[in-house]
C-alpha positions in Angstrom: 0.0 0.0 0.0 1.4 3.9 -1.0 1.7 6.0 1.8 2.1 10.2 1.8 2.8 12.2 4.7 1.2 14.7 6.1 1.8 17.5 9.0 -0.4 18.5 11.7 0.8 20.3 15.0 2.3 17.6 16.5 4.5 16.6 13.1 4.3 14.3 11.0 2.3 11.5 9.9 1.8 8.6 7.4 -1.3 8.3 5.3 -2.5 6.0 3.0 -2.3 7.4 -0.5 -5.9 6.8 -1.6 -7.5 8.7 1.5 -8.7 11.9 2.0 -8.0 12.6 5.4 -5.2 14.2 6.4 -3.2 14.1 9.6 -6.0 15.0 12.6 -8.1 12.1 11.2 -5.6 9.7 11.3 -4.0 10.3 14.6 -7.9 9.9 15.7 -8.6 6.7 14.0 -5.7 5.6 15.7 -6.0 7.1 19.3 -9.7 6.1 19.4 -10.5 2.1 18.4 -13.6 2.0 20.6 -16.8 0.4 19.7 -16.7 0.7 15.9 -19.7 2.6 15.7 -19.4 5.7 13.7 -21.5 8.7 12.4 -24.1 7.8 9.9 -24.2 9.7 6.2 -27.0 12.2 7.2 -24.3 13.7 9.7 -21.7 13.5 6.8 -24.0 15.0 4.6 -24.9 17.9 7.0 -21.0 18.1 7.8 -20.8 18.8 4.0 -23.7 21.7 4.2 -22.3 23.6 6.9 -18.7 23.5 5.2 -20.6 24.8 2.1 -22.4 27.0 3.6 -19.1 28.8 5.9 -17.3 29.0 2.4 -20.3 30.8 0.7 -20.5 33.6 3.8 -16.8 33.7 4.3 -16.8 34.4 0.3 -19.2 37.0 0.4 -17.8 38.9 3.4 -14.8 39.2 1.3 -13.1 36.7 3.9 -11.9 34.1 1.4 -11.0 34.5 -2.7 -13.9 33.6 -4.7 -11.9 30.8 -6.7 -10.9 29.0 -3.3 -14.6 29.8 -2.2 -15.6 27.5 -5.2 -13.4 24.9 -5.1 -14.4 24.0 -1.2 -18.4 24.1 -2.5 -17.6 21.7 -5.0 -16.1 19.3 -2.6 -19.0 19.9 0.1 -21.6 18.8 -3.1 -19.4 15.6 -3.8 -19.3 14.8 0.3 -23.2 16.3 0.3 -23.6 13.4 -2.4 -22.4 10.6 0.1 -19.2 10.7 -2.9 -16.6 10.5 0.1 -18.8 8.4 3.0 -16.2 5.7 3.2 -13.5 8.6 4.3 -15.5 9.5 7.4 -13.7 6.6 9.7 -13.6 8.1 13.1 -16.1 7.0 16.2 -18.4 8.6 17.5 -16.2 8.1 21.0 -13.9 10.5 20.3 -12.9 13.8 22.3 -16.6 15.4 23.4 -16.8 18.5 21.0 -16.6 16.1 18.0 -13.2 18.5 17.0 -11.8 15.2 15.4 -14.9 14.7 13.0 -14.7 18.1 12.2 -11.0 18.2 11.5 -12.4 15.3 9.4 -14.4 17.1 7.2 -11.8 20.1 7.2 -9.5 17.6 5.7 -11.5 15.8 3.5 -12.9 19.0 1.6 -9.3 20.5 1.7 -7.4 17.4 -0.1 -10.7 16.4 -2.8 -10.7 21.0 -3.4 -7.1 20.7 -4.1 -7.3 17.5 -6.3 -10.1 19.2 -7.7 -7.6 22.6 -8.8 -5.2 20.3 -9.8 -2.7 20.1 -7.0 -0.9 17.4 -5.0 -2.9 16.5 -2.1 -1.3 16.7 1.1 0.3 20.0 0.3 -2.4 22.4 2.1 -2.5 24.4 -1.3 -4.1 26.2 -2.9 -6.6 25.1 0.0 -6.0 24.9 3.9 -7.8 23.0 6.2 -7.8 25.0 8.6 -7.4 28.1 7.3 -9.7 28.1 4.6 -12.1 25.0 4.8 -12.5 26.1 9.0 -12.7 30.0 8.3 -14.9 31.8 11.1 -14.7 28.4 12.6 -14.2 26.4 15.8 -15.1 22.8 16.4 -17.2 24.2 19.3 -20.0 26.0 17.0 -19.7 23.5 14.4 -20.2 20.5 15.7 -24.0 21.4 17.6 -24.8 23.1 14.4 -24.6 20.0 12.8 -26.2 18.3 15.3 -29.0 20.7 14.8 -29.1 20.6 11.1 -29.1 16.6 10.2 -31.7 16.3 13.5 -34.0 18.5 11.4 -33.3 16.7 8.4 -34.0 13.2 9.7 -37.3 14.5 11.5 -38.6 16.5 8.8 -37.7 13.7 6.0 -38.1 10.4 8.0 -39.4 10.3 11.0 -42.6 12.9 10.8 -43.8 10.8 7.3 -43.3 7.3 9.1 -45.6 8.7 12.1 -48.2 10.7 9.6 -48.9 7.4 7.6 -49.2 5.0 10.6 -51.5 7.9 11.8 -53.5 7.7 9.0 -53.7 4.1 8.7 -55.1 3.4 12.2 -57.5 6.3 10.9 -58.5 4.1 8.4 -59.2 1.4 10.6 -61.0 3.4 12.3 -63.7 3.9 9.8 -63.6 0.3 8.4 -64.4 -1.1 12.3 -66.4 1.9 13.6 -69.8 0.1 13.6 -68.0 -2.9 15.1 -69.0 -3.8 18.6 -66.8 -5.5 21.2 -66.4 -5.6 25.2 -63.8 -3.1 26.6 -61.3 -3.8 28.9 -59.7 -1.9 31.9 -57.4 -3.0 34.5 -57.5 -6.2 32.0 -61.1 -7.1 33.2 -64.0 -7.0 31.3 -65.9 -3.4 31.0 -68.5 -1.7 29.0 -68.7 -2.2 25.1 -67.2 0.3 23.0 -66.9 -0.2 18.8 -64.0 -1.7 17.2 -63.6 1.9 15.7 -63.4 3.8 18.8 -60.7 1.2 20.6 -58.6 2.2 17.2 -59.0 5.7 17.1 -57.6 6.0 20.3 -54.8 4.7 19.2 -54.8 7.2 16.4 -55.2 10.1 18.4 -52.3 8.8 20.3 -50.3 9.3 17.3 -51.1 12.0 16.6 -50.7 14.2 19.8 -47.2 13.1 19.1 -47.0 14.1 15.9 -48.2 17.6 16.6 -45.4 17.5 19.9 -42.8 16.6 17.4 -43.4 19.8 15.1 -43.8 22.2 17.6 -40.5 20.7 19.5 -38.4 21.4 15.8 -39.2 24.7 16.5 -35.8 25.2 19.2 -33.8 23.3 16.9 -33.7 25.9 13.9 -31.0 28.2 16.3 -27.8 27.5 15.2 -25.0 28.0 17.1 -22.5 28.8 14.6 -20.6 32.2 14.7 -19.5 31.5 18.1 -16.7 30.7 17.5 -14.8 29.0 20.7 -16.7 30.1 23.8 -19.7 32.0 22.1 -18.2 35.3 21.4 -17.5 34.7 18.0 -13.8 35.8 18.0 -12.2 35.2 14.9 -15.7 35.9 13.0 -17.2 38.6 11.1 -20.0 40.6 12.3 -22.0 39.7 10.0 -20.9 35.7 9.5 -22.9 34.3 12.0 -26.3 36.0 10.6 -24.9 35.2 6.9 -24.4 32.1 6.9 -27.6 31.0 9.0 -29.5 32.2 6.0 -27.2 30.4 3.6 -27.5 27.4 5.7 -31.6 28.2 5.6 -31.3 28.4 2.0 -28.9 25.5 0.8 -31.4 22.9 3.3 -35.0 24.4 2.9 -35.6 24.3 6.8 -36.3 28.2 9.0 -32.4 27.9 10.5 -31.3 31.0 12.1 -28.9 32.1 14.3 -29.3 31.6 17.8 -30.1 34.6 19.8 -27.2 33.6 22.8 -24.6 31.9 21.2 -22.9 30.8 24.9 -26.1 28.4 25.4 -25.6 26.9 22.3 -22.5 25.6 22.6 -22.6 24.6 26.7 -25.9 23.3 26.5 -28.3 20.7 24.4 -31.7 21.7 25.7 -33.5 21.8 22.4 -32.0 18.2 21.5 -33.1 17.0 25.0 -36.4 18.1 24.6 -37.1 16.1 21.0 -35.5 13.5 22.8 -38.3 13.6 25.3 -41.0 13.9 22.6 -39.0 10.4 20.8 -39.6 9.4 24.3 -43.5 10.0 24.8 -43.9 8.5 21.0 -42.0 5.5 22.0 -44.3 5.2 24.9 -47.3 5.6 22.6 -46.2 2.7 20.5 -45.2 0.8 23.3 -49.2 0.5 24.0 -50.2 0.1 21.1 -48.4 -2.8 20.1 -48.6 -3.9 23.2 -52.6 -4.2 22.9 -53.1 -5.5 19.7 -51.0 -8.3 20.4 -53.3 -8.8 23.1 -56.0 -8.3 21.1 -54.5 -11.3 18.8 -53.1 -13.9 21.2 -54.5 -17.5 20.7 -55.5 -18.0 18.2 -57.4 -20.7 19.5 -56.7 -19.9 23.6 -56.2 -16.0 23.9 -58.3 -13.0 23.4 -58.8 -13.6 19.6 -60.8 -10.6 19.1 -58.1 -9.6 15.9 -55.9 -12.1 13.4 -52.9 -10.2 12.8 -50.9 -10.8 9.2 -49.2 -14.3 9.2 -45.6 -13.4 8.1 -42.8 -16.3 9.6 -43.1 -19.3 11.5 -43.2 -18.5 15.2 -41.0 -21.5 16.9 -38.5 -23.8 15.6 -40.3 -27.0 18.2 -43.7 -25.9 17.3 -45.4 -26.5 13.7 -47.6 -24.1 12.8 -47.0 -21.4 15.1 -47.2 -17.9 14.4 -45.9 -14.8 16.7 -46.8 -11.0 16.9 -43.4 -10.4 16.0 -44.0 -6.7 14.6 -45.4 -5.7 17.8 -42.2 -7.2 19.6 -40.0 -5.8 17.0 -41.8 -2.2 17.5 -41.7 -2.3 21.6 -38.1 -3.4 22.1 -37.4 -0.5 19.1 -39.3 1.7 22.1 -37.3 0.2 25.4 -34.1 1.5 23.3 -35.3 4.8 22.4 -36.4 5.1 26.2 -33.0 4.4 26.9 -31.2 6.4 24.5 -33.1 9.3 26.1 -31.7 8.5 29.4 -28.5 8.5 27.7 -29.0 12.0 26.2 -30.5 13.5 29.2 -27.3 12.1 31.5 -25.2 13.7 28.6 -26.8 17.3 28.0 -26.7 17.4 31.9 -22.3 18.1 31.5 -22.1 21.0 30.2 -19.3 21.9 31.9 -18.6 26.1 31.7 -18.3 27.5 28.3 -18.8 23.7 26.5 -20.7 20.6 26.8 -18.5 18.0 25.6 -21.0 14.9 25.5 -22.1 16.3 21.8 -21.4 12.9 19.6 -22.9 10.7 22.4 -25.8 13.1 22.0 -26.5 13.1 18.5 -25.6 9.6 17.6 -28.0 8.4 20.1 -30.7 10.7 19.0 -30.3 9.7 15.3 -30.6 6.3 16.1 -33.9 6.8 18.1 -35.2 8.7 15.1 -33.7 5.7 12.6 -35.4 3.0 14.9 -38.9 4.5 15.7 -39.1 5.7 11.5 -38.1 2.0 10.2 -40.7 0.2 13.1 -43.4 2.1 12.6 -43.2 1.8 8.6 -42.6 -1.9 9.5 -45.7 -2.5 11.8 -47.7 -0.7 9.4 -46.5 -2.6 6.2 -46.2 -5.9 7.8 -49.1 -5.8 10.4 -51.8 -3.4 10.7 -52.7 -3.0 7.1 -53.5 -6.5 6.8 -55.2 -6.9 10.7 -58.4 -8.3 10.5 -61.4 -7.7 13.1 -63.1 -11.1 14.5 -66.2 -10.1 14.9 -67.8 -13.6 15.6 -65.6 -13.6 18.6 -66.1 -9.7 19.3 -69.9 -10.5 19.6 -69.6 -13.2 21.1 -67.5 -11.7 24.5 -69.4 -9.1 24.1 -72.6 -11.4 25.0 -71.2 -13.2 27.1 -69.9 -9.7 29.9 -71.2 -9.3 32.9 -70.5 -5.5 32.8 -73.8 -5.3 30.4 -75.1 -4.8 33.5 -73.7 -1.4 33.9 -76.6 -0.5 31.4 -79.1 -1.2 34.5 -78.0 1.3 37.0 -79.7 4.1 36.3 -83.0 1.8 36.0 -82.5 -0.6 39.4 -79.6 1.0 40.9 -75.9 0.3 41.4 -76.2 -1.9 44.5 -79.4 -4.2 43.2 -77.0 -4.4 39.4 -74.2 -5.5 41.7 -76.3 -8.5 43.0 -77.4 -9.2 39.5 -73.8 -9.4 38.5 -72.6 -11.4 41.2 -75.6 -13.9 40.9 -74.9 -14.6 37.0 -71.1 -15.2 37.9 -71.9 -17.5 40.8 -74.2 -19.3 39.0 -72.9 -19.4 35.7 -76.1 -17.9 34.2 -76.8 -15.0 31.9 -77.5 -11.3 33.2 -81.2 -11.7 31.8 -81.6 -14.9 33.9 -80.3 -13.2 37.5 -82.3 -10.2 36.9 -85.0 -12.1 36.7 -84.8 -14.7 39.2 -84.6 -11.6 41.4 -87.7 -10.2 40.0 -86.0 -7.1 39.5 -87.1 -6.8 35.6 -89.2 -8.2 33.1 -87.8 -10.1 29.8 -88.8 -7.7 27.9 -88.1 -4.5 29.7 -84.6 -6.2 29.9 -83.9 -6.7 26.1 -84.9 -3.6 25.7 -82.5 -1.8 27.9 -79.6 -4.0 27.7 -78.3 -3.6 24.1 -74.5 -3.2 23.6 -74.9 -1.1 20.4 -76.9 1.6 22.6 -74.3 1.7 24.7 -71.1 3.0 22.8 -71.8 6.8 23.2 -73.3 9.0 25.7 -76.9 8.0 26.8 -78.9 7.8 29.7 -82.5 6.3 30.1 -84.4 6.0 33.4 -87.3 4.5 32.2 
């Protein structure tokens, strides 16, 4: 294999020919062999945006020559394209401002701008790293704008369409069962009936209240925190850059970025990435129930609830022929047990921000992009695989729903709570239907029975004392 040396601070180090990255990155991929896991492409790609973007303001504040200007956009549009993923190597455990990654991306651009003017890559010219690539720059601001820009990317592209059309297919539900009666259940114990439709539209509504949380919680994240430079004073920078290149940055993504109005907070402190985290938390939760029930509502299929027969995808046991398994619903809660824990992870983390810089930032976003990767990819998945095809049982809906001894609720108003007690009580003990106690207790005729104990009536508001 060719080697070429290049310098950093520290001296000297060997490269392999064919890569990129220049001195920082290497002493990195070799200081830091932890884990393996490493930034995905959406934070390479939004790497490649900010770069852009810097070298557009820095251009237009007369901060950098137009020709270098272009040469460092047109290696952010090849590593915007995914062109260079492969020569992104570095961890995400790293040092805690993600300085390394950054020097990454410095280098990168620098050696593919030079290749691209025709020089020898390595060399630093026509095109610094440092100098030109990280112009108005520190890691410090860098890094938590990217975290900003690729978490409104992945929310705005991925998650928020993954949550509207599991939304809208539990809508649909909805209206296929709504006219579909069946018992309810709290505390697990039989209750009153509700419809098919109603049980599902709670889940809906579930959704979303979560989807509404999620847009208004993007609303923090479109402050960026570059232009401050180091500590948040923005030494080093133009007046004007931080403003300017917000706008560019608004421009070049189609999402409201700005500047942040205190640029200190944005680089000590994650609250607007702690607080999505919490909303990827409550959805999490949401799903959690939801799956949770309709695999419930599916167990058997011969021996459990049975009320639903959910989509028949795998075998289900390699002992047991013929089995099948809610395996979307257990694929979709232990999705939401991780994202729970990832936000633990990310509170713990935004909770060090230690003075002038919170130096948890990769943990931070790399455990917040995989919450948004996992909860996007299970809910398309239960969808797709599970609740499209669901199908109601209503032979075995009706059927529990005749045979519930909380039809008696329906009486209360008529005999009272404490004589429909007894009623209930008596049809348990004796293994007899609700019609038969309340009439071997002479409370009610047949008639006056049938005519006040019908489930369908009792799905909605309604009260009849007579």
């Amino acid at each position: 294999m060719a080697f070429r040396s290049e310098t950093d601070s520290m001296g000297a180090v060997e490269i392999a020919a064919d890569r990129y990255w220049g001195a920082q990155t290497q002493r990195s991929l070799e200081n830091f062999k932890i884990g393996g896991q490493r930034f995905s492409p959406p934070v390479i790609k939004a790497f490649g945006l900010v770069k852009k973007a810097a070298a557009m303001a820095n251009s237009q504040l007369g901060l950098l020559p137009a020709p270098r200007a272009e040469l460092i956009c047109r290696a952010c549009d090849e590593v915007i394209a995914g062109r260079w993923d492969e020569h992104f190597p570095l961890v995400v455990w790293q040092t805690g401002s993600g300085t390394q990654t950054n020097m990454n991306a410095n280098e990168v651009i620098a050696n593919r701008a030079i290749e691209l003017s025709g020089g020898t890559i390595g060399t630093k010219k026509p095109v610094h790293p440092n100098d030109d690539v990280n112009k108005s720059q520190s890691s410090n601001d860098v890094f938590p704008t990217v975290m900003h820009v690729v978490a409104v990317d992945q929310i705005q592209s991925r998650l928020l369409p993954a949550l509207k059309d599991f939304r809208t297919a539990f809508e649909r539900k909805a209206e296929e069962y709504k006219d579909l009666v069946k018992i309810g259940r709290t505390h697990l114990m039989d209750a009153t009936p509700l419809t098919f439709g109603q049980e599902l539209s709670g889940y809906a509504a579930q959704l979303a209240f979560n989807e509404e949380r999620l847009r208004e919680g993007l609303e923090p994240l479109y402050e960026l925190a570059l232009g401050g430079s180091a500590v948040g004073t923005g030494l080093n920078t133009h007046p004007q850059y931080a403003a300017t290149v917000a706008k560019i940055i608004a421009s070049l993504s189609g999402h409201s970025f700005r500047t942040a109005d205190n640029k200190f907070a944005a680089l000590a402190a994650h609250e607007a990435l702690l607080h999505i985290s919490g909303i990827l938390r409550t959805l999490a939760s949401s799903c959690f129930k939801i799956a949770n029930d309709i695999r419930l509502l599916g167990s058997g299929p011969r021996c459990g609830l049975g009320e639903v027969h959910l989509p028949e995808n795998e075998p289900g046991s390699s002992i047991m022929p013929g089995k099948v398994n809610p395996t979307q619903a257990e694929a979709l809660t232990m999705v939401a047990v991780r994202v729970m824990g990832n936000d633990v992870t990310i509170g713990l983390a935004g909770s060090q921000g230690h003075f002038e810089l919170n130096v948890f930032k990769p943990v931070i976003i790399h455990s917040l992009l995989e919450s948004i990767q996992l909860l996007s990819d299970a809910m398309v998945s239960f969808r797709e695989n599970c609740l499209e095809g669901l199908e109601a049982q209503g032979e075995v809906m009706q059927r529990n729903v005749s045979r519930s001894l909380m039809l008696v609720t329906a009486l209360n108003p008529i005999i009272g709570y404490d004589q429909a007690a007894k009623v209930a009580k008596l049809a348990h003990e004796r293994d007899i239907s609700l019609k038969e106690a309340v009439l071997e207790l002479k409370l009610m005729s047949a008639d006056d029975f049938d005519k006040k104990v019908r489930p369908e009536t009792m799905v909605g508001p309604g009260l009849t004392l007579s």
